[in-house]
C-alpha positions in Angstrom: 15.1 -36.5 3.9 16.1 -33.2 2.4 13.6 -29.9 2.8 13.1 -27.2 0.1 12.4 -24.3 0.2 10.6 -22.7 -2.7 11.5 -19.3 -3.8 10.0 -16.8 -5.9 11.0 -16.9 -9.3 11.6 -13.0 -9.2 11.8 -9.7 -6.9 8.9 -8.6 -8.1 7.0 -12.0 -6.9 8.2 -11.8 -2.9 5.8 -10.2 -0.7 7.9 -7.1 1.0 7.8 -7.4 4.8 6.5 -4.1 5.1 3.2 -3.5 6.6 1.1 -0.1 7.0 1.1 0.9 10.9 -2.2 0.4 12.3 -2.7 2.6 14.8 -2.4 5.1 11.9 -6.1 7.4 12.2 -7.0 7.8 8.4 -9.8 10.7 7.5 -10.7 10.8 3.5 -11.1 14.5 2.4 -12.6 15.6 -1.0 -11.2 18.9 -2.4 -11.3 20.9 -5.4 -12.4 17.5 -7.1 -9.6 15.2 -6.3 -10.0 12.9 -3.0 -6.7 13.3 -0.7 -6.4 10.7 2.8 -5.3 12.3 6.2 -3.0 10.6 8.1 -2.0 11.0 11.3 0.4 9.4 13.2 -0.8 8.7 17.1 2.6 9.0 18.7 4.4 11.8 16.9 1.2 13.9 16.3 2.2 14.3 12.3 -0.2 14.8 9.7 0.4 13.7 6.2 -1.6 13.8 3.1 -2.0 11.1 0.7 -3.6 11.2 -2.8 -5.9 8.7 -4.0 -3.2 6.7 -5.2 -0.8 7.4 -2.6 -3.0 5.9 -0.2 -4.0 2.9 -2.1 -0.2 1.7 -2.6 -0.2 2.1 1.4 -3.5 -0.2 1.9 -2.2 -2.8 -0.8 0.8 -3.3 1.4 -0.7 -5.3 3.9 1.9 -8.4 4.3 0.3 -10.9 1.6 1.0 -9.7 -1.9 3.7 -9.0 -3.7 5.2 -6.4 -5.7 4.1 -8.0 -8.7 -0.1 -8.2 -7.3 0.8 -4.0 -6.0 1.0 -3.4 -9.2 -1.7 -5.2 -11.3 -4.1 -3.7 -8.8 -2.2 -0.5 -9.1 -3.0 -0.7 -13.2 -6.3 -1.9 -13.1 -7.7 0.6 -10.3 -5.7 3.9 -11.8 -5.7 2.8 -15.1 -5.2 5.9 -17.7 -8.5 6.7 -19.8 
């Protein structure tokens, strides 16, 4: 009996093992216009802010999708007009 294991045909088609934290408190903000997230991380006390896009990269990598499903979601949400 022989296993396989099946790979993906690409880089672009594995699913990264990187996951946002969390713990990480997340405020959205609206100013002049543009949304912007606040981040803060619990155990260093550090702020950071994240555009609209920014932050949206950071909730797509969750552990499930690939690179490949990052960015087609990527393109259809920020598409340009």
């Amino acid at each position: 009996m022989t296993c396989t294991i099946e790979q993906p045909a690409t880089s672009a088609e594995r699913v990264p093992a990187v996951r946002a934290r969390a713990d990480l408190s997340v405020v959205r903000q609206q100013y002049r216009g543009r949304t912007s997230w606040i981040l803060k991380n619990p155990l260093s006390l550090e702020y950071f802010r994240l555009l609209d896009e920014e932050y949206f990269l950071l909730t797509q990598f969750d552990g499930t999708r690939s690179l490949a499903e990052v960015k087609r979601a990527f393109d259809e949400r920020f598409a340009p007009q």
